[in-house]
Structures are given as C-alpha cells and as structure tokens.
C-alpha positions as CSV (number, residue, x, y, z in Angstrom):
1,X,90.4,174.1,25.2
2,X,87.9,173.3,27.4
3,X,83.9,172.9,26.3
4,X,81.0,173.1,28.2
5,X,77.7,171.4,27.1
6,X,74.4,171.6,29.1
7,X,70.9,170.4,27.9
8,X,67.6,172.5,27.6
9,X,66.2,172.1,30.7
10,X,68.5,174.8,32.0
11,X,66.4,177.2,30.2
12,X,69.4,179.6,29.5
13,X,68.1,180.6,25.6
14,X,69.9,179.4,22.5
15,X,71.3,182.9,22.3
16,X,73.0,183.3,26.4
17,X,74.0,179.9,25.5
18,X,76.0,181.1,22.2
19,X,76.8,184.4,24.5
20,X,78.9,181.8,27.0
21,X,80.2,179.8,24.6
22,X,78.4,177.2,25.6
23,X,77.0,174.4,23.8
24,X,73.3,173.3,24.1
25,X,71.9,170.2,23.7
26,X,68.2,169.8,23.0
27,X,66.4,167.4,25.4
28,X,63.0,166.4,23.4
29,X,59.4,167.1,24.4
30,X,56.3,164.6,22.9
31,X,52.6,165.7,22.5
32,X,50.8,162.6,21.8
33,X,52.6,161.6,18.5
34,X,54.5,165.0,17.6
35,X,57.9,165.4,19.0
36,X,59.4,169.0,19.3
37,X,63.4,169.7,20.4
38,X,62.7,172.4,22.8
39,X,64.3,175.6,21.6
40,X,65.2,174.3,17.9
41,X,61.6,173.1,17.0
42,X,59.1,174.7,19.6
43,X,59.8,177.9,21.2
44,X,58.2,178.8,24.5
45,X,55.2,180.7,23.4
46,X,54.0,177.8,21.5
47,X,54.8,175.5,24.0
48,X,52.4,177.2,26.4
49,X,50.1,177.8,23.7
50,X,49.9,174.2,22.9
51,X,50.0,173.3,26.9
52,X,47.1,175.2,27.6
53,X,45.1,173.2,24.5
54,X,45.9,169.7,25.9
55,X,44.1,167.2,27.4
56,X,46.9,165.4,29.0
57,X,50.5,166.6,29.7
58,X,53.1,166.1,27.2
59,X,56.0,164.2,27.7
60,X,59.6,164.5,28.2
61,X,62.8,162.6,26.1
62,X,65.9,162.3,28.0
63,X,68.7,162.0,25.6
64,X,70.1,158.8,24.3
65,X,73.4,157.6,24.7
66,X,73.5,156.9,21.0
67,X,73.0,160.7,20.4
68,X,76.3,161.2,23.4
69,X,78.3,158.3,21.9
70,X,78.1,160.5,18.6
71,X,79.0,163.9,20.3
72,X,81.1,162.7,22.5
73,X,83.7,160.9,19.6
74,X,83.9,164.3,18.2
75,X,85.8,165.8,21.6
76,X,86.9,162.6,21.9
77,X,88.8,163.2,18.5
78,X,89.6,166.6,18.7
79,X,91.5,166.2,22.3
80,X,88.8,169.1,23.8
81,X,88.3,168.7,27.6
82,X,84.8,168.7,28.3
83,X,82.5,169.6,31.2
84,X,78.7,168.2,30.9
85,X,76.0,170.1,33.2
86,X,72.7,168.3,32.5
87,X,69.3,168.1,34.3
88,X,69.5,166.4,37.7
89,X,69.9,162.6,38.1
90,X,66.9,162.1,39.6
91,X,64.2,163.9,36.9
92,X,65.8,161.9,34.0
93,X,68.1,159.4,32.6
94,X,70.0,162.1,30.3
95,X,73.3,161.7,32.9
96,X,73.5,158.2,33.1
97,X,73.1,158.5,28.9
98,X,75.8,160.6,28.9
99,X,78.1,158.0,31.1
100,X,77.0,154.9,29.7
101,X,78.2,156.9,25.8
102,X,81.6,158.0,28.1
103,X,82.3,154.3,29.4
104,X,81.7,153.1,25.6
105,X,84.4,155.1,24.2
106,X,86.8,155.4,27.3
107,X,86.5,159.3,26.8
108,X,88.6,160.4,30.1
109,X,88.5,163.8,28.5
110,X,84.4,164.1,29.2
111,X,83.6,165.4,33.1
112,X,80.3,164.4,34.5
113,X,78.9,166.2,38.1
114,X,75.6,165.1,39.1
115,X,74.3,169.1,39.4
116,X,70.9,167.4,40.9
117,X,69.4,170.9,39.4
118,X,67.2,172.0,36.7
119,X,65.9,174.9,35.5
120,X,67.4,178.7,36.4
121,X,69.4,177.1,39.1
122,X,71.0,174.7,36.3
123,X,71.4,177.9,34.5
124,X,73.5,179.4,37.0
125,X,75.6,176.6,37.7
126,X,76.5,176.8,33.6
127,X,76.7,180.8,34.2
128,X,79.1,180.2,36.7
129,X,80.9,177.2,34.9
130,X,81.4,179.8,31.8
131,X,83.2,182.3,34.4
132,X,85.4,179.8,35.8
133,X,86.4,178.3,32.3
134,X,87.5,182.3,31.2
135,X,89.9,182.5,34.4
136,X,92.0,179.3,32.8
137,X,90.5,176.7,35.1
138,X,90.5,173.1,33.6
139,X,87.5,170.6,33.4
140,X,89.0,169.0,36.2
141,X,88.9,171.8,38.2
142,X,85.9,172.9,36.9
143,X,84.0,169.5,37.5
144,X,85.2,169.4,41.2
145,X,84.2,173.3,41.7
146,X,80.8,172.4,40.5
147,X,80.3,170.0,42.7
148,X,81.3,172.1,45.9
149,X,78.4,174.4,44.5
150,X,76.1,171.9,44.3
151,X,75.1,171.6,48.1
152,X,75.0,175.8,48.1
153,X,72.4,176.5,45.4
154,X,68.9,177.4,46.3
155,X,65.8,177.5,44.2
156,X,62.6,178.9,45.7
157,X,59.6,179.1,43.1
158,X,55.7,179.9,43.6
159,X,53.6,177.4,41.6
160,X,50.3,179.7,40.8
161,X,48.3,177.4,38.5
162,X,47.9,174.0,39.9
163,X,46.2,172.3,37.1
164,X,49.7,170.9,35.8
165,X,50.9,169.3,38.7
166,X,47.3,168.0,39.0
167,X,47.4,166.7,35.7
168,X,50.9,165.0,36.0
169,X,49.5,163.3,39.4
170,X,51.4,164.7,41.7
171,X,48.3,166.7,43.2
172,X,45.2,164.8,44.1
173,X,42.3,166.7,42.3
174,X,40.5,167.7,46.1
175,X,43.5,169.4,46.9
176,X,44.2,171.5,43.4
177,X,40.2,172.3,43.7
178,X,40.7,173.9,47.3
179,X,43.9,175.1,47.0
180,X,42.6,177.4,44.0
181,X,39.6,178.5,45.5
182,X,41.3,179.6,48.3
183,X,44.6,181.1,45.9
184,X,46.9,178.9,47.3
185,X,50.4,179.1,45.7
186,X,52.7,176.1,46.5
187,X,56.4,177.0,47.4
188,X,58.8,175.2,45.5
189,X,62.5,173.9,46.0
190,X,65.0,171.3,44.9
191,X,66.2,169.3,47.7
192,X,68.4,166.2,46.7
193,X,67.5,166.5,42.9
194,X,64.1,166.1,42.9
195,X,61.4,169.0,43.4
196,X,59.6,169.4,47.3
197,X,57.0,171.3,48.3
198,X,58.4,173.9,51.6
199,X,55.2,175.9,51.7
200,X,52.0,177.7,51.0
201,X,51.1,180.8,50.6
202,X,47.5,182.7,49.9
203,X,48.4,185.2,46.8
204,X,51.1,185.4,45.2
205,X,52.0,189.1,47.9
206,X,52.2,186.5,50.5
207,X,54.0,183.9,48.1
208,X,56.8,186.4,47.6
209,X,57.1,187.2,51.1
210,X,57.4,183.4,51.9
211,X,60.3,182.9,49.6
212,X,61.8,186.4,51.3
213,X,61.7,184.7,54.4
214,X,63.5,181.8,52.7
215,X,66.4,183.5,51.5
216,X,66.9,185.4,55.2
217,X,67.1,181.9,56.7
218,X,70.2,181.2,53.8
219,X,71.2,184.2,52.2
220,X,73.0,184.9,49.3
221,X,76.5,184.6,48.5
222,X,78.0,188.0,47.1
223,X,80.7,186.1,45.1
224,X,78.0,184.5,42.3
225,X,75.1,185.5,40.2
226,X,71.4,185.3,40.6
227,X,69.0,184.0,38.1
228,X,65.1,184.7,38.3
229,X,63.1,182.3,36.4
230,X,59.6,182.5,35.3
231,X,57.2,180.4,33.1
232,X,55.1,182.8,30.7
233,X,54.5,185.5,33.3
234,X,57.2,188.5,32.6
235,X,54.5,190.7,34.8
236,X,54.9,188.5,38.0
237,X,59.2,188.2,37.7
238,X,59.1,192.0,37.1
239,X,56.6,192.2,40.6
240,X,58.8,189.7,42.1
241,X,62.1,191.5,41.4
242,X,60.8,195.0,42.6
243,X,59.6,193.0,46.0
244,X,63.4,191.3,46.2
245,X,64.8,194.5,45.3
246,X,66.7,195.5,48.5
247,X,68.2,191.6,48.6
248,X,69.0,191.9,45.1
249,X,70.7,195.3,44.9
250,X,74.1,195.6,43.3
251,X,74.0,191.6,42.1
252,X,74.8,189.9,38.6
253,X,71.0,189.3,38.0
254,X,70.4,186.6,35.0
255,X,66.7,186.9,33.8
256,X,65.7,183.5,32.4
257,X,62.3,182.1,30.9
258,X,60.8,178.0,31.9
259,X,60.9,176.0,29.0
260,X,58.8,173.2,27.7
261,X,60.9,170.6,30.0
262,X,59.9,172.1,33.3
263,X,56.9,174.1,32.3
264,X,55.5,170.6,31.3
265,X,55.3,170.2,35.1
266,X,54.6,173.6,36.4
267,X,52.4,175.0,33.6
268,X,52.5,178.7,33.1
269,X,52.5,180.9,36.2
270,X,55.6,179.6,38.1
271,X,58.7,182.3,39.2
272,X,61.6,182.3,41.8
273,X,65.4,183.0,41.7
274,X,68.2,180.7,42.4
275,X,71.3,181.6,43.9
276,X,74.4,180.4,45.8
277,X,73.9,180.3,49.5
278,X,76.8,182.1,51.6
C-alpha cells in the first residue's frame, strides 16, 4: 500500500485531504508567544482575522525531524511505501527534517522529491500524486513521476495588498506606498523554489490579463488538473475564473483557499491558478 503525506502549506483542506486519502501534516504558525497548527488549531478566517490585528507578521515552524523520526517508524513498521510532498526546499527546512528522520532510521521505504512548490501548485502535484497512486503506480514510480512534473508546473498569482510583503521586508516601504497609490498589483511566480516577482499590473482587470498572457506564452497541459488559489477573497477567484473561462473550459478545476503558511507572506488579497505546462 502506498501512502502519501504532504504538509499544510499545500493548502488542500483537511477534508480534500481525507477525500485523496492523503495524509496531512500540520506545519506550525507563531504569533508572538501563541503557536497555532494551521488547519487543526486556526482555521483560515481566524488567521486573517488575527493577521489583519498584528503589528508584526507571524511566524512560520517547519517541522522537526523528531516529529518525522516518530511518523516515519510507524510506516517504517507497518512495511507501507510512502511518498512525502512537502513545501519547497528553499521556503523551509521541513524536507531536509524529513531526510535527516529517514537517514536516522534507514527507512528505504520513505520517497522524498524536492517539489520546490507551495501552495495550490503543491496542491496539485498531491492531486495528481493521489491519481497516480489509484492506477497501481508504486512510490517509486510515483517519486520519479513527480519529479518530471516539477519543471512543468506553473503558478501565476496577483498580490493586491502589499502591506505583507512590506512587513516581512521584502518590499521597501517607498515602493509598497507608490505601488498602492497607483493600484499596483505584483505578479507572482515560483521559479526554482522560491517566490519572483514577473510583473506589474494597475488593477487587478489588467492583473488578470497579465497572468492570461502568461499562460499563452506556456499553456496548459490537457492531461492534468488546475487549481485556483486565493487568500480570503472568494469574489476575486470567482472574477478571475469567469475572465480564464475560455482557457479553462472542459478542465478538472480544483478550487483551493491560502492558508496561514503563505498568507503570512501574501496577506489577504492574493489569487492565481497553477497548472502543468504542455
């Protein structure tokens, strides 16, 4: 039997998660002195609601390789193959927890690809991980599939309050000020793991038709799912799908929400799709 474990910064919820047979593991979010698990202690609503009343960002937990060493022994035990899709290498230590816990116990039976993704496009390398693991494949296989995707997936995401990233210094103050005078949105993508900046766009109109442009240049691969992502806006992911409908027409569409691990960074506001490139 093979397993599949991912952490919550794939914002899949609790329940797709149990839908996929997947199993999640919560990565841990700090305000000041009180720590929350994302998804068991803090939903998403309070998370934004407690954002928007902080002074200074909260901060993120990877997961220790105590807490793997533990999990892992159980697969280890029950002779379970099992594949590990966690948050990108290069946003948090969480991987290298998970193989420093693997080397301990000399668990051959635990696969981990760096998926150098977060978010909705981490969600829909575990979507398509799920599929894969119903048509018999083994971890194996499934590991070395994942990592052919890898290099395919595309995430495009406006940014539409700037205050976060401000916060979290990777803004300088003069530019949040003029950028949101002006209704700059920031354009969004993850290029080798980490999170770039491809463009800016005046109103979020001209943001979507940015991130159209976008995914002309690389267009979607028929053979996978979609997933739109959006961080406590519903109204702009519903405005954004109508806009993307003729691209998205006849497509496995997966609607997912930005938790507290990337919301930390991009506040409320944020939305885009992922996707496999053809």
């Amino acid at each position: 039997m093979v397993k599949i474990l991912t952490d919550s910064s794939c914002d899949l919820s609790p329940a797709r998660c149990e839908e996929l047979g997947v199993e999640l593991l919560p990565i841990t979010v700090n305000f000041g002195e009180e720590s929350y698990r994302a998804n068991v202690d803090i939903s998403n609503e309070e998370f934004y609601q407690k954002l928007a009343a902080a002074s200074e960002l909260p901060k993120t937990a990877q997961i220790t390789p105590a807490f793997f060493e533990n999990k892992f022994k159980e697969y280890k035990d029950s002779g379970d193959d099992v594949l590990c899709l966690f948050i990108s290498s290069m946003m948090s230590g969480t991987l290298q927890s998970a193989r420093i816990a693997k080397n301990l116990l000399g668990a051959d039976n635990i696969y981990l690809p760096d998926t150098l993704n977060v978010t909705f496009a981490l969600g829909l390398l575990v979507e398509e991980a799920a599929k894969m693991r119903d048509r018999g494949l083994s971890a194996a296989e499934m590991a070395e599939e994942v990592e052919k995707l890898v290099p395919r997936v595309r995430l495009w995401a406006l940014i539409d309050d700037l205050k976060y990233l401000k916060m979290g210094g990777r803004l300088s103050a003069t530019s949040a000020l003029v950028a949101s005078i002006l209704g700059i949105c920031p354009i969004i993508t993850l290029e080798n793991g980490l999170v770039e900046v491809v463009g800016k766009a005046r109103g979020k109109k001209a943001a979507f038709k940015y991130m159209q442009g976008l995914v002309e240049k690389e267009p979607i691969s028929g053979d996978f799912a979609v997933t739109v992502g959006h961080a406590a806006v519903p109204k702009t992911r519903d405005d954004f799908l109508e806009f993307m409908s003729a691209a998205l027409k006849k497509r496995e569409i997966h609607k997912l929400d930005i938790g507290s691990i990337v919301g930390t960074h991009t506040g409320p506001g944020a939305c885009g799709l992922a996707y496999i490139r053809k």
